[in-house]
C-alpha positions in Angstrom: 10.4 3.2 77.9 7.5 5.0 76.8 7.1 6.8 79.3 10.2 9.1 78.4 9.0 10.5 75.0 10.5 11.3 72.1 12.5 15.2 71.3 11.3 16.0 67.9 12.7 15.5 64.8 11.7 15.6 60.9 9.0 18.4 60.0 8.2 19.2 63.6 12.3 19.8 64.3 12.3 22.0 61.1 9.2 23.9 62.3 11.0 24.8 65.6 14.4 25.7 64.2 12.0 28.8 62.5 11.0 29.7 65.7 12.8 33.1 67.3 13.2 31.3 70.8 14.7 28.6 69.4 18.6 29.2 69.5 22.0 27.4 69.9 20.0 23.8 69.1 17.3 24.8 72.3 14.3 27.2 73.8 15.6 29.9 75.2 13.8 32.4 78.3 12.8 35.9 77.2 15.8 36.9 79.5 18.8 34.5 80.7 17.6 31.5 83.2 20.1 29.2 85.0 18.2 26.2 86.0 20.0 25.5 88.8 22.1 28.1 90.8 25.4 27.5 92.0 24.9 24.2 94.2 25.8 21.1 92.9 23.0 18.1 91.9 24.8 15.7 94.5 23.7 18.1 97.1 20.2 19.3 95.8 19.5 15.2 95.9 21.0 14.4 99.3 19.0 17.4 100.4 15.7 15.9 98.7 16.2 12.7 100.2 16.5 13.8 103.9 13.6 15.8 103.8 11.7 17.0 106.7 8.6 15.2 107.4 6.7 18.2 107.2 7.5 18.3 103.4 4.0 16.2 103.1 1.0 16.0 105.4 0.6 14.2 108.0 -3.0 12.1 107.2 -4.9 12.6 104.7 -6.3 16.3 103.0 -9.4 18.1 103.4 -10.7 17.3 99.7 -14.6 17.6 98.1 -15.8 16.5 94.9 -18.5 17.0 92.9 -20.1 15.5 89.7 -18.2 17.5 86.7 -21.2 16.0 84.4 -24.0 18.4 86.1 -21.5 21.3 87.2 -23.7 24.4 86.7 -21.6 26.7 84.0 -23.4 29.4 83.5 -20.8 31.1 84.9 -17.0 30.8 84.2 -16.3 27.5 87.1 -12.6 26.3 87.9 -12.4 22.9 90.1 -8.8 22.4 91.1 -7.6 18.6 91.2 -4.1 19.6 93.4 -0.7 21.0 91.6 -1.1 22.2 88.4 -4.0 20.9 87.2 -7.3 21.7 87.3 -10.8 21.8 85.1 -12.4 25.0 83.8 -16.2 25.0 82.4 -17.9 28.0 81.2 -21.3 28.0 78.7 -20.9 24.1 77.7 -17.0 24.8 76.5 -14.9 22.5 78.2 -11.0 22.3 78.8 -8.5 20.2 81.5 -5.3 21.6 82.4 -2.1 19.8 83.3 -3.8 17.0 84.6 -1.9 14.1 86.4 -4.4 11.1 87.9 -1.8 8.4 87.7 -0.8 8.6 91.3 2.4 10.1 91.2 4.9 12.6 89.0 7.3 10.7 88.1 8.4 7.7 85.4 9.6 5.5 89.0 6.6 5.1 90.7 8.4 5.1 94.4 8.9 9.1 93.6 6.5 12.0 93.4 3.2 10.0 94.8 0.7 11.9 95.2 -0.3 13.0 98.9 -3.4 10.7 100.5 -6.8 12.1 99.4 -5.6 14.2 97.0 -6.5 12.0 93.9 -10.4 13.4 94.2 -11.6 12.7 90.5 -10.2 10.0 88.1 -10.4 9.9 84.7 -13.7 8.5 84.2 -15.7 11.7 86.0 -14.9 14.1 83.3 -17.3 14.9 80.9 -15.8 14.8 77.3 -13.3 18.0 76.4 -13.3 20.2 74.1 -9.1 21.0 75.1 -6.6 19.1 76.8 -4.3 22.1 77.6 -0.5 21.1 78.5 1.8 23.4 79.2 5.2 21.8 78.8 6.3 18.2 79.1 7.6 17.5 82.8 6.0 14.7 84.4 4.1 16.7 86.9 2.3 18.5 83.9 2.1 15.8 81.1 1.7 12.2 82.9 1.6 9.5 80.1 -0.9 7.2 81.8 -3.7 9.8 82.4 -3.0 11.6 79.0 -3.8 8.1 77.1 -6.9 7.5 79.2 -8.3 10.8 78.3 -8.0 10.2 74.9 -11.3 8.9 73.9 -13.2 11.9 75.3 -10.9 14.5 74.1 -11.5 16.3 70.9 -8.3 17.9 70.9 -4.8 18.8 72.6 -3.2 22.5 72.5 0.1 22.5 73.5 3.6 23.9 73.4 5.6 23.9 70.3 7.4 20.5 70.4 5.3 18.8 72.7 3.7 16.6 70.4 6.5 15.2 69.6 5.7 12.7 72.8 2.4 12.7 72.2 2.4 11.1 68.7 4.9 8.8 69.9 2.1 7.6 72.2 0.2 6.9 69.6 -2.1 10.2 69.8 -3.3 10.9 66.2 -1.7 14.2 64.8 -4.6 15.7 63.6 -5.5 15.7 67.1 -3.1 17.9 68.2 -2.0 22.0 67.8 1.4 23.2 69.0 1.6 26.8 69.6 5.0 28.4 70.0 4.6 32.0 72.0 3.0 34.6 70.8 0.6 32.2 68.7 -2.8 32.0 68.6 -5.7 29.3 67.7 -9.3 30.1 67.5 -11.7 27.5 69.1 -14.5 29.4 67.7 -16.0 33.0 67.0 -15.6 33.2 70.8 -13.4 31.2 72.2 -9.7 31.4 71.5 -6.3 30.3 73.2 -3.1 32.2 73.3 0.7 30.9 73.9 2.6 33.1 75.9 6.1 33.2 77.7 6.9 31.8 80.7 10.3 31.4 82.7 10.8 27.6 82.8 12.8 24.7 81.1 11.5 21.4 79.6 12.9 18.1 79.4 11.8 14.2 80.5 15.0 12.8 80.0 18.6 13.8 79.7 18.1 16.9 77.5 16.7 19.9 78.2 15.0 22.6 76.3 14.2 20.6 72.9 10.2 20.9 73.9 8.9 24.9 74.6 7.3 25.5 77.5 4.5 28.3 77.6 2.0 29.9 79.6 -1.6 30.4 77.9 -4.3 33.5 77.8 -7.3 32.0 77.7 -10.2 34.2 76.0 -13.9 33.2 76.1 -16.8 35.6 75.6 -16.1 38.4 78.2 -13.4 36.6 79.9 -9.7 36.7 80.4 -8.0 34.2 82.0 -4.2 33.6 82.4 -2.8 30.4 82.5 0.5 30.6 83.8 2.1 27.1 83.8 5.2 26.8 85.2 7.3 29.7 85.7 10.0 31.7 87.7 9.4 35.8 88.2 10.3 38.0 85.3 9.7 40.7 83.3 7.6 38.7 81.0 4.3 38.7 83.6 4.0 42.7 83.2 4.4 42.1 79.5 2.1 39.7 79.4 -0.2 42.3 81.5 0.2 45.3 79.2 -0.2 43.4 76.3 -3.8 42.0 77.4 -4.4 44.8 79.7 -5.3 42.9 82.6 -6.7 39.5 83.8 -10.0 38.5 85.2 -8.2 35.4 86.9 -4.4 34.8 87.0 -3.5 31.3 87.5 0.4 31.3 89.0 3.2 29.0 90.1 3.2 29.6 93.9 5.4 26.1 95.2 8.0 23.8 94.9 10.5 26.4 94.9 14.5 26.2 96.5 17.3 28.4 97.0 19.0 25.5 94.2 16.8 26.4 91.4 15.6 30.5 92.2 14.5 31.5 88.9 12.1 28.7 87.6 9.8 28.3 90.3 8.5 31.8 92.1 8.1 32.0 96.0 4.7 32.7 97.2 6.2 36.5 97.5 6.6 36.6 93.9 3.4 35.0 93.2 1.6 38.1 94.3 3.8 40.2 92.7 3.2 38.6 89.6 -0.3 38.8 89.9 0.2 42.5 90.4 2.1 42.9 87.2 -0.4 40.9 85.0 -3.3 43.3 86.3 -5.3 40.3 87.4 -8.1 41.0 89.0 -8.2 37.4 91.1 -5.1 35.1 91.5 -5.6 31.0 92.1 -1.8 30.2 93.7 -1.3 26.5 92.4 1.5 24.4 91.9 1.6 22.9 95.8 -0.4 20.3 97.9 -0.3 16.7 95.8 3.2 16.0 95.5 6.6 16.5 97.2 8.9 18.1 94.7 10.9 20.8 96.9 11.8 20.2 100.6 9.5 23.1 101.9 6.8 22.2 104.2 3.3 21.6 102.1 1.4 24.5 103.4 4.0 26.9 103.7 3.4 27.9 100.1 -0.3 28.8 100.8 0.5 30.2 104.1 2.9 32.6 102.5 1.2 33.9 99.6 -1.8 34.5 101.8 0.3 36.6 104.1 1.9 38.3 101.0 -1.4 38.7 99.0 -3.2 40.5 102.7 -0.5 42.8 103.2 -0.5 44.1 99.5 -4.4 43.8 99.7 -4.6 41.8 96.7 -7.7 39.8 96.1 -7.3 35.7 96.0 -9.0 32.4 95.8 -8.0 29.4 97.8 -10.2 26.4 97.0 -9.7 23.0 98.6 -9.0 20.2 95.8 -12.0 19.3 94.1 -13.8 22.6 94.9 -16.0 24.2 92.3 -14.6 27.9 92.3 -17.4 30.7 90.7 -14.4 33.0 90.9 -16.3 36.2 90.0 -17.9 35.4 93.3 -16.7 36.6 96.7 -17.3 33.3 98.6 -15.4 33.2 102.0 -13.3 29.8 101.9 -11.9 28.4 105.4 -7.7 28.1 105.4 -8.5 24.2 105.0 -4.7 23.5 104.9 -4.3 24.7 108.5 -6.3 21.3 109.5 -3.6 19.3 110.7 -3.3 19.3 114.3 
């Protein structure tokens, strides 16, 4: 099936055997990451399967949405579409993160739907992008059906060393498409540019893991910084990252799906703020929760947490509802919209 992908091979396999993360035939984490912990799979399933109701909301979300084509960015404007993905605009430059519009996050289309309302903008209201930014190659960051819809109006993919690997396999034209491994760096112009960084994760769409890099990204644009931190579990990485930048305007974090089976590649909301901390981000956008059910927390508790977290260490943060415009440099109050359920 398509939908799976294809591991490299030839002159992109070669490419990655260069890299220094690449070791033992896969990517390896700046410091040693078990993807799972010591539970067995059998029981991390049975677990997913029973799942409290409370895992997804009852009804449908709070959402907004906005035409993208008129968004005033004058000033550096993020819209968040739920999960990881989201929209960023600032001075006519355009770039989509992550995006999945496909209805679920997952090849079987009975798993990982996405929750009702969430699914605010489709394809068809984005203006055309400059980037398509994909972090690493899970299904709940790179979604097959969306990606090839977005292709007429995308001038080009950044990605993660190895990553286009799927994408040419979908047909995507190569020229199209720059793979960074960390550390690496592509100017969009004289000031715009985006850099791969670490992040604690894994990658895989099939039965093998680790042939694909996974990667947060630094995002620099005229007086900006912006990190964009993918997936990732807490490490020393994030105050790497944050020395070598020296800070963050906005820090962009994994703050859900997290589960005592899999501790290290997924951060609790605790760690989220932390994390933020360690980057010296001035603002942090918790993302990663409320679309799909891929942990067996309930939905809000994610928000509910790092909220608590980010108060007590008075750390400033942004919690937009799905599909709202965020002026981030603003201090806009927003309501705790996820507490709507009755």
């Amino acid at each position: 099936m398509k939908i799976f992908g294809k591991n490299p091979s030839g002159s992109r396999l070669q490419r990655i055997e260069q890299s220094p993360n690449y070791r033992n035939g896969q990517f390896q984490n700046v410091e040693q990451t078990a993807v799972m912990a010591d539970v067995s799979f059998v029981k991390i399933l049975k677990e997913y399967f029973s799942k409290p109701s409370s895992a997804q909301p009852q009804g449908e979300l709070p959402t907004t949405k906005v035409n993208l084509m008129t968004l005033d960015d004058a000033k550096p404007v993020i819209v968040w579409l739920g999960h990881s993905s989201y929209y960023f605009s600032f001075k006519g430059f355009r770039m989509l993160v992550d995006p999945v519009l496909s209805g679920n996050a997952s090849p079987f289309s009975g798993i990982g739907k996405a929750f009702k309302g969430s699914d605010v903008y489709s394809v068809e209201d984005f203006p055309q992008l400059d980037v398509l930014l994909i972090t690493h190659d899970h299904y709940d960051h790179l979604d097959y059906k969306t990606v090839l819809k977005l292709m007429p109006g995308v001038k080009r993919i950044i990605t993660a060393l190895g990553v286009g690997s799927h994408l040419e396999y979908w047909g995507i034209e190569s020229k199209k498409i720059t793979e960074l491994d960390w550390w690496e760096i592509v100017n969009i112009n004289s000031e715009i540019k985006l850099s791969a960084a670490p992040s604690r994760h894994f990658s895989g769409r099939l039965f093998k893991r680790a042939k694909t890099l996974w990667a947060s990204f630094v995002l620099e644009i005229y007086d900006q910084k912006i990190y964009l931190g993918g997936d990732s579990g807490y490490g020393k990485h994030f105050k790497m990252i944050g020395e070598k930048y020296s800070g963050f305007d906005l820090a962009i974090l994994d703050s859900g799906q997290y589960g005592k089976g899999w501790p290290l590649i997924h951060m609790i909301p605790e760690e989220t703020v932390q994390a933020g901390k360690d980057l010296n981000a001035s603002v942090v956008l918790p993302v990663h929760w409320s679309k799909f059910v891929l942990s067996v927390h309930p939905w809000n508790e994610p928000i509910k947490r790092f909220v608590r977290a980010a108060e007590q260490a008075k750390f400033k943060t942004v919690t937009p509802m799905i599909g709202q415009p965020l002026w981030y440099q603003e201090s806009a109050a927003i309501p705790a919209w996820w507490e709507y359920e009755k």
